[in-house]
C-alpha positions as CSV (number, residue, x, y, z in Angstrom):
1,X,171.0,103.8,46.0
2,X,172.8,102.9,49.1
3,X,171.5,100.1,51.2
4,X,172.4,101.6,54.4
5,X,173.4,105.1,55.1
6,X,175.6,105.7,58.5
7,X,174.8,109.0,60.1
8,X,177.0,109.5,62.6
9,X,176.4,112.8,65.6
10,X,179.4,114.2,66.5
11,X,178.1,117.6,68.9
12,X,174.7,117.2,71.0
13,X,175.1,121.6,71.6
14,X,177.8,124.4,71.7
15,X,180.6,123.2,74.3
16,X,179.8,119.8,73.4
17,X,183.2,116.9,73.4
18,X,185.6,118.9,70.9
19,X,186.9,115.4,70.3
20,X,183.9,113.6,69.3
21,X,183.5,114.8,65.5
22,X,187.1,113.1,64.7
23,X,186.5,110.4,67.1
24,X,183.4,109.5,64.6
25,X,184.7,109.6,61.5
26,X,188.2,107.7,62.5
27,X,186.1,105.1,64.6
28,X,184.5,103.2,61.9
29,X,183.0,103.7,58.5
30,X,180.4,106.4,58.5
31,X,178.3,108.7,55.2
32,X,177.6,112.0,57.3
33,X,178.2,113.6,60.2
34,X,175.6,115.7,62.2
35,X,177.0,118.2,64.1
36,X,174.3,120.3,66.3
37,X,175.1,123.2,68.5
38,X,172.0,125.5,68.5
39,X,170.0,126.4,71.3
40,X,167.3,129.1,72.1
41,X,169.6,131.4,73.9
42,X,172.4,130.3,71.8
43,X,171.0,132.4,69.3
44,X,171.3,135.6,71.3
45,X,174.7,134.8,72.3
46,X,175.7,134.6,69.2
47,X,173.8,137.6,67.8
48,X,175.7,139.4,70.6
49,X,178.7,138.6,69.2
50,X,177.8,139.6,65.5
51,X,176.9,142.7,66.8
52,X,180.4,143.9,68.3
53,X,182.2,142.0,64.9
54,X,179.9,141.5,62.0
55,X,182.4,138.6,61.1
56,X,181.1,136.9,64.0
57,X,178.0,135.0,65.0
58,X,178.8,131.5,64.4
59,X,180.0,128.4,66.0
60,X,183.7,129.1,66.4
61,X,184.3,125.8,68.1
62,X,182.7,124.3,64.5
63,X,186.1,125.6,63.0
64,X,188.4,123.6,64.8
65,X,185.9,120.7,64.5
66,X,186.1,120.8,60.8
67,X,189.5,120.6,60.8
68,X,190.2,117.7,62.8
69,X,187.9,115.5,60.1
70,X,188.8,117.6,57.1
71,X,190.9,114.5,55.5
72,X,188.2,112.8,56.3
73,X,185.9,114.8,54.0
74,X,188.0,115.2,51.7
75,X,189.2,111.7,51.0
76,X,186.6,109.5,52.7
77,X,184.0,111.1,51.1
78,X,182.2,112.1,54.6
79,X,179.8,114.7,54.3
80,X,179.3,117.3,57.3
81,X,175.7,119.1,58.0
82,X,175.7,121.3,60.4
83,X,173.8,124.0,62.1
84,X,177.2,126.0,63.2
85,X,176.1,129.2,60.8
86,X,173.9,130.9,64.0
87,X,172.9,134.4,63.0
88,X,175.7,134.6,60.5
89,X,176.0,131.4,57.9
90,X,178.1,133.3,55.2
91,X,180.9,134.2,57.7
92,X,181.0,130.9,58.7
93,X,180.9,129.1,55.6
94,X,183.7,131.7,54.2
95,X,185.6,130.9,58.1
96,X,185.4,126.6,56.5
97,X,186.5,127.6,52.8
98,X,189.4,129.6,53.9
99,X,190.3,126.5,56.2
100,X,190.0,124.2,53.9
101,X,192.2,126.0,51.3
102,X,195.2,127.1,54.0
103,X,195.3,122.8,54.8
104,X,196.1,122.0,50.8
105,X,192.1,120.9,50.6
106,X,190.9,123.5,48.3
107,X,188.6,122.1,45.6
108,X,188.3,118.7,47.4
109,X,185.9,120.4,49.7
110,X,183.1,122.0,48.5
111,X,181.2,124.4,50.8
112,X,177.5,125.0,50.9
113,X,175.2,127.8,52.7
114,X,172.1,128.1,53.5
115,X,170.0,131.4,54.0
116,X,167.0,132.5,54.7
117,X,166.1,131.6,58.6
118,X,166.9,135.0,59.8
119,X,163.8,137.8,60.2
120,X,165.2,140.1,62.0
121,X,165.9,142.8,59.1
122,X,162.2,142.0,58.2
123,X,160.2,142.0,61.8
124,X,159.2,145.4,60.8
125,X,157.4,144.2,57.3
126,X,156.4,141.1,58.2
127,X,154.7,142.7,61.4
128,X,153.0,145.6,58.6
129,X,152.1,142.5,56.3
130,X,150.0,140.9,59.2
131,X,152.2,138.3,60.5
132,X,151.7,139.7,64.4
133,X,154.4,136.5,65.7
134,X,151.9,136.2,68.8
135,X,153.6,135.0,71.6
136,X,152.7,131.3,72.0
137,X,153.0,131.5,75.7
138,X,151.0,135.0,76.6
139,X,149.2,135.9,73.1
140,X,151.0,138.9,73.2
141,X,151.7,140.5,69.8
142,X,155.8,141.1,68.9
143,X,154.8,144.8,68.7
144,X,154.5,145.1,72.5
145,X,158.5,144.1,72.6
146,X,159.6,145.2,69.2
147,X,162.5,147.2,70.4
148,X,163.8,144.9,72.3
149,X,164.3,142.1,70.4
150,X,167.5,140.3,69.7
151,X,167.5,138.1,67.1
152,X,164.5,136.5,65.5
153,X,165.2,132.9,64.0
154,X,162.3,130.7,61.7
155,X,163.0,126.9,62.0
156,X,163.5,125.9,58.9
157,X,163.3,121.7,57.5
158,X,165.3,119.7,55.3
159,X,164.6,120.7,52.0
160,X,167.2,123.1,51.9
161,X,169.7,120.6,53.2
162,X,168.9,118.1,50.6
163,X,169.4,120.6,47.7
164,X,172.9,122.1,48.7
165,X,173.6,117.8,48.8
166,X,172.2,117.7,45.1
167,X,174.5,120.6,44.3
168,X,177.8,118.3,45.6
169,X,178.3,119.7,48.5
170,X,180.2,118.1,51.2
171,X,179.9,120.0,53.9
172,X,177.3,121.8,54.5
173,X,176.2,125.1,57.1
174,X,172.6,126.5,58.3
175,X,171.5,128.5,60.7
176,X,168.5,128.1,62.8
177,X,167.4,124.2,61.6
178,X,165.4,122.1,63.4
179,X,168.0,119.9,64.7
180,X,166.1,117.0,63.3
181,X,166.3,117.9,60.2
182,X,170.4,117.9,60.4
183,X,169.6,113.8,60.4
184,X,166.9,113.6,57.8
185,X,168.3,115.8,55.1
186,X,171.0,113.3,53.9
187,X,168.3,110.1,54.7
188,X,166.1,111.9,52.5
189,X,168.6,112.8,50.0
190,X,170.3,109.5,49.6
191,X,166.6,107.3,49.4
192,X,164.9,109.8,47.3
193,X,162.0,110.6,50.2
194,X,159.3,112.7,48.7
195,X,157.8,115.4,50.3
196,X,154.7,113.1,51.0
197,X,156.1,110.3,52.3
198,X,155.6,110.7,55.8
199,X,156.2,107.5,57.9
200,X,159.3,107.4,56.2
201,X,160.2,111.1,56.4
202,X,159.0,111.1,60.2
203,X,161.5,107.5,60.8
204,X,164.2,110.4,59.8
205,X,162.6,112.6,62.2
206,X,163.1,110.0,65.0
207,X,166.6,109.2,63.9
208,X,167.4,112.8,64.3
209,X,165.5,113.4,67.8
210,X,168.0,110.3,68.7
211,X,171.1,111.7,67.7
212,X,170.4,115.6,68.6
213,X,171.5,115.5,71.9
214,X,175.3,113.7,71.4
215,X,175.8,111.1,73.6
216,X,172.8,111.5,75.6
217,X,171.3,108.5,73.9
218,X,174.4,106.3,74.2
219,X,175.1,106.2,78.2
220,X,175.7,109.6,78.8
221,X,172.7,111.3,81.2
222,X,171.1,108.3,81.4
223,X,169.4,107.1,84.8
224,X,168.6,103.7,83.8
225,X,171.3,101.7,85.3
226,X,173.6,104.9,85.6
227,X,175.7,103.0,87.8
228,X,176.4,100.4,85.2
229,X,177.8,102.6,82.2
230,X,180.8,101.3,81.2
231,X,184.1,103.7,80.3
232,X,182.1,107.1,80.6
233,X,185.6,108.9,79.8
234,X,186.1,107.3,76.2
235,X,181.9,107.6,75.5
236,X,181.4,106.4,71.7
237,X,178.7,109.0,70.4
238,X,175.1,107.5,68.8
239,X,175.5,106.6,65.1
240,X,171.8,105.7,63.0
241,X,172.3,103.1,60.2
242,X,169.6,103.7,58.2
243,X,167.5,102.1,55.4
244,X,165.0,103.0,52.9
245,X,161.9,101.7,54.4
246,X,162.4,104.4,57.6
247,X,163.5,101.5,59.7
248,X,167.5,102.1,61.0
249,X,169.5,100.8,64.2
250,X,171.4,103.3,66.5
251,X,174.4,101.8,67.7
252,X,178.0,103.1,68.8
253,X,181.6,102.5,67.3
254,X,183.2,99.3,68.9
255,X,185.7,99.9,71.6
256,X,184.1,102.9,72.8
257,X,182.6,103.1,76.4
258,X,179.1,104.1,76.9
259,X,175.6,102.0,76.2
260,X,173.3,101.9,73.8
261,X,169.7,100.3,75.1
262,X,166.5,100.1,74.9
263,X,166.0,101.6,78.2
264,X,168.1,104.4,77.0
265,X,167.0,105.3,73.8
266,X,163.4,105.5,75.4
267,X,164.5,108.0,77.6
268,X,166.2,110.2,75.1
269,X,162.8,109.9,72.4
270,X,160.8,111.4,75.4
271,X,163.4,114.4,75.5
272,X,161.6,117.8,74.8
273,X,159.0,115.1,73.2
274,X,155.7,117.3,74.1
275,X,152.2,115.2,72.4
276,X,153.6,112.5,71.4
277,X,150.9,112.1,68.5
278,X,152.2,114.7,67.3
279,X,155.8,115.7,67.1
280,X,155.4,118.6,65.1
281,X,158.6,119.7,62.2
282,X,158.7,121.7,59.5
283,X,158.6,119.0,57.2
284,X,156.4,116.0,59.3
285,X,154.3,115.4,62.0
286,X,155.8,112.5,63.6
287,X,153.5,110.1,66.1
288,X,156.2,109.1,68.9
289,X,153.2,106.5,69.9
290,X,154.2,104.5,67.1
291,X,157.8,103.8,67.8
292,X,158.8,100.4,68.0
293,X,162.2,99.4,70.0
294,X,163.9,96.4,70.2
295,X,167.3,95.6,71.1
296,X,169.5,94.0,68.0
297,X,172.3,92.5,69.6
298,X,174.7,94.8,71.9
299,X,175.0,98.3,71.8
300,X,172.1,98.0,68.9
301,X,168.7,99.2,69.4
302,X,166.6,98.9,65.9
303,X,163.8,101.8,65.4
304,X,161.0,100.6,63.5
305,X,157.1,101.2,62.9
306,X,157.0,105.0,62.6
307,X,154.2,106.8,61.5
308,X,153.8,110.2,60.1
309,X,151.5,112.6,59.2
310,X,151.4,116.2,56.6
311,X,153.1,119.1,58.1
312,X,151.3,122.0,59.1
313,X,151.3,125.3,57.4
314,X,153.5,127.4,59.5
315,X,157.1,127.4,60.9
316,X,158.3,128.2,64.6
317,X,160.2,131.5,65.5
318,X,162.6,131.6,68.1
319,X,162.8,135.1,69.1
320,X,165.1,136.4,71.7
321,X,164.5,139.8,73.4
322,X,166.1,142.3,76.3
323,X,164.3,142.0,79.6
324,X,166.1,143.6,82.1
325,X,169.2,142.9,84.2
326,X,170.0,139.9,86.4
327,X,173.0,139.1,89.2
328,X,173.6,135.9,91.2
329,X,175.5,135.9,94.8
330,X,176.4,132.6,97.0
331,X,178.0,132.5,100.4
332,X,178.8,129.1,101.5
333,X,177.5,128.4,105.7
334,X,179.5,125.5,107.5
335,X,178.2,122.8,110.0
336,X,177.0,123.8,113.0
337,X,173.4,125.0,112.1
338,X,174.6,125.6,108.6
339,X,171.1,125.6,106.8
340,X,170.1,128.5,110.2
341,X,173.2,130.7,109.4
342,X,171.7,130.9,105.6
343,X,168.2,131.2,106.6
344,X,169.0,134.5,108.9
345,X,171.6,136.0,106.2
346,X,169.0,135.6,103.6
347,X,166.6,137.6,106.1
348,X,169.1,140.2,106.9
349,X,170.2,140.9,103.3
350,X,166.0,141.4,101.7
351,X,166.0,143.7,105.1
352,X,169.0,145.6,103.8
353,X,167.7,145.9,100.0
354,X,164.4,146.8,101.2
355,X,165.2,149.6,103.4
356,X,167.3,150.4,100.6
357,X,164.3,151.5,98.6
358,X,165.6,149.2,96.2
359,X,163.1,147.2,93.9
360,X,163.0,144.1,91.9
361,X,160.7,142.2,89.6
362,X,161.5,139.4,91.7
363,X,164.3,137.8,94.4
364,X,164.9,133.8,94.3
365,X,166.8,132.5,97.5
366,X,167.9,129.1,96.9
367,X,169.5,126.4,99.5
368,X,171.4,124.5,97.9
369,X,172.4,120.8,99.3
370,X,168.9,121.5,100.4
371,X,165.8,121.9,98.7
372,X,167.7,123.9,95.4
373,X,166.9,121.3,93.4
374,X,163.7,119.5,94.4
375,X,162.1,122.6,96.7
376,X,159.2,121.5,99.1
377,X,159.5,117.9,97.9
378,X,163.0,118.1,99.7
379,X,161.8,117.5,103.5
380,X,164.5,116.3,106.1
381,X,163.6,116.2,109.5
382,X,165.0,118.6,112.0
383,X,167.2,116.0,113.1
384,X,168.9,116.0,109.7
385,X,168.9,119.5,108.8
386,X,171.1,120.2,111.9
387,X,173.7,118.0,110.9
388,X,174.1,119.0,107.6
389,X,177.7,120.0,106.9
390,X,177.6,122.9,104.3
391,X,174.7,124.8,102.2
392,X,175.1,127.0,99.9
393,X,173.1,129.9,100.1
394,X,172.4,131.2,96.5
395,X,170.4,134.9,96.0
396,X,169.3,136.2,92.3
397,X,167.6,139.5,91.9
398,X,166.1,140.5,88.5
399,X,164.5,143.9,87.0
400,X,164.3,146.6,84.6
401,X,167.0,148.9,87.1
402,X,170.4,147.9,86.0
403,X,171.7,150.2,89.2
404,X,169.4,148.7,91.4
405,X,170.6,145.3,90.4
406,X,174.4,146.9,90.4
407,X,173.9,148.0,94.2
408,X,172.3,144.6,95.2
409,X,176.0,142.9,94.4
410,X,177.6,145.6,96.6
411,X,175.4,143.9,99.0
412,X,176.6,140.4,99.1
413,X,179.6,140.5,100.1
414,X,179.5,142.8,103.7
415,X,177.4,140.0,104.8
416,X,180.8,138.0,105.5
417,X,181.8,139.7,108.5
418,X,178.4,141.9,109.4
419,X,176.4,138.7,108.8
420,X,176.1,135.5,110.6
421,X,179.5,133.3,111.6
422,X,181.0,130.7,109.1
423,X,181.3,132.0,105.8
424,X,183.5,130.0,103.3
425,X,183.3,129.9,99.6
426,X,183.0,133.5,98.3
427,X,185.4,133.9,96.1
428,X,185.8,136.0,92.3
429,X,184.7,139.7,93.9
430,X,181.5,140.6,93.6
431,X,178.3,139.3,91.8
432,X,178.6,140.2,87.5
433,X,175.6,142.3,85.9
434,X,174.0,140.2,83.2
435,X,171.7,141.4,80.5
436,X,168.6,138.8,81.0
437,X,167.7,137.7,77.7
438,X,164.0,136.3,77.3
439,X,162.6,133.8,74.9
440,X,159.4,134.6,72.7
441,X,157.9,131.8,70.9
442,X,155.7,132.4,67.8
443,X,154.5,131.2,64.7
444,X,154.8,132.3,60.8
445,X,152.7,131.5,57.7
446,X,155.8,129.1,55.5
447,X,155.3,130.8,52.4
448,X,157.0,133.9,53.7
449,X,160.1,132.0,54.2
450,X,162.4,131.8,51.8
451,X,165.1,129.9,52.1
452,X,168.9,130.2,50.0
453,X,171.5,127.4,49.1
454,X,174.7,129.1,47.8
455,X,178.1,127.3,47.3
456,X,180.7,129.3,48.4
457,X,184.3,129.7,47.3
């Protein structure tokens, strides 16, 4: 058994630094490297995608991330875990092994899948078997949007994970994993973590809620001291060395820019934290309350203390669904009475649209350099709001019409010379028609999940 095992984030989502994942493993000694790119609506996107190629629906940007550390892998002995399959795992897997082989890698690299996350061929049964995936928002049944829906995602754990590691493999692909687990999997692995070893499986949970989010918890994002961050442009991305008692230290390769802190781990653990009693994961309930910080020299912060608890006995679903259509407009108003000129072309155009006959679930106006951001908290005084140089007037619509929405962009743009004076800033034609896509949480007895490792070659 190792005494410390370096896991080492390289993405914090999809679009994430394509340089990071070689930065990592050519920046110092590291075991694994976590690459997350998964989102909610993520998910849709790339169920989109599979849906006009079937050879689709995956991280593409994981391709070209694999092959800047492939050498790496294959002679380093870095493993890569990754969540890059989206709706289609296989095609990705198959996109890594066909990589591997055309850069004179093949059999040095040995590919592993996992299966199993995706319910959308089975709504229909599972719904018939008396799983009703209630909304966790609206306790709305999924039959009331049935079909509508998208793509339909279980979060699986780590188990999985840990036995495509027991089968050799050295990199391996999932699709809709907890991002945690992307972290604990090899901790677990390489310690030997049981299933009911909680404080230490929930530490891995922690290590993983630290590292999820790229460099978020090493200076980037950070409003502690934003001011302060050193060499932003050359950011080193977190790294948790870990041990087998659960305690680890996240730190950053050396001459990196960036800042790992107390004050700045703290802020990423309270990310998308919820009860803090009670971070719930497929394979723990972690208690955030128990986290103990303490910095361990620079750009060190050492994680200790964490308690855990049994999971429970069902699995999130991240469903995605149709809901209508959606277009955004902006016109830019200059200084004089900038913020006035908006105001009244806002009022002219809901005139137009309404004696239009045209109807929408709902119309948003923002103001932005306003109140866009912060709304009524956003007060000036009138002095102020006279002299402010430039706003941004921003106009969404959104409803079940898809012509309606189509004629409110035709709409828009007349408003530069039959509106108020001033306009600057339009620019790209008229507003694009977008498919909104909604998000509909729900929950799913586990032992309906069945999840698949399979090496592929």
């Amino acid at each position: 058994m190792k005494e410390i095992v370096r896991v080492a984030s390289g993405q914090g989502f999809w679009g994430d630094s394509l340089e990071a994942p070689r930065q990592q493993v050519e920046g110092g000694d590291v075991d694994y490297l976590m690459l997350d790119y998964l989102a909610e609506v993520t998910m849709s996107i790339l169920q989109k995608q599979k849906e006009r190629d079937p050879k689709m629906g995956y991280a593409r940007d994981f391709v070209g991330a694999i092959d800047s550390v492939l050498s790496a892998v294959a002679s380093k002995g870095v493993k890569v875990i990754a969540n890059a399959g989206g709706v289609n795992p296989p095609a990705c897997a198959e996109a890594i092994v066909a990589l591997a082989k055309e850069r004179g890698f093949a059999g040095k690299v040995k590919v592993a899948v996992v299966t199993g996350d995706d319910l959308l061929d089975r709504l229909g049964d599972l719904i018939d078997a008396g799983n009703p995936l209630t909304n966790m928002d609206t306790g709305e049944p999924l039959s009331t949007i049935r079909d509508r829906v998208m793509s339909a995602n279980a979060y699986i754990g780590s188990e999985p994970i840990v036995e495509a590691l027991r089968q050799g493999a050295n990199i391996v692909i999932t699709g809709r994993s907890t991002d945690t687990a992307l972290t604990m999997a090899p901790l677990r692995y390489e310690f030997g973590w049981t299933a009911t070893d909680y404080d230490r499986l929930a530490a891995g949970i922690v290590a993983g809620h630290i590292l999820e989010c790229g460099a978020q918890s090493s200076g980037g994002n950070c409003l502690i001291d934003w001011q302060t961050i050193p060499d932003l442009a050359n950011v080193g991305y977190p790294i948790a060395e870990a041990r087998a008692d659960g305690s680890f230290v996240v730190t950053k390769h050396p001459n990196t820019g960036g800042r790992v802190s107390v004050p700045g781990v703290t802020e990423q653990l309270v990310y998308e934290m919820g009860d803090p009693h009670r971070y719930i994961t497929p394979d723990v309930i972690a208690d955030f309350a128990t986290i103990q910080l303490a910095q361990d020299g620079e750009n060190r912060v050492k994680v200790s203390g964490v308690k855990g608890a049994a999971p429970t006995e069902t699995l999130k679903v991240s469903i995605a669904y149709r809901a209508g259509y959606k277009a955004v407009g902006t016109l830019v108003y200059s200084w004089p009475d900038a913020l006035a000129k908006a105001r009244l072309a806002d009022k002219v155009l809901r005139e137009r649209l309404d004696s239009l006959g045209l109807k929408f679930e709902k119309i948003l106006t923002e103001f932005v350099g306003v109140s866009a951001t912060h709304g009524a908290l956003a007060a000036r005084s009138a002095e102020e709001l006279c002299d402010i140089p430039e706003v941004q007037l921003r106009v969404g619509v959104r409803g079940e019409d898809r012509k309606a929405v189509e004629r409110f962009t035709r709409e828009i743009a007349p408003l530069v010379l039959n509106g108020p004076p001033s306009v600057t800033g339009f620019a790209g034609g008229r507003p694009k028609v977008e498919e909104i896509v909604a998000y509909w949480p729900a929950l799913i007895d586990k032992r309906v999940i069945k999840t698949e490792v399979r090496m592929v070659q």
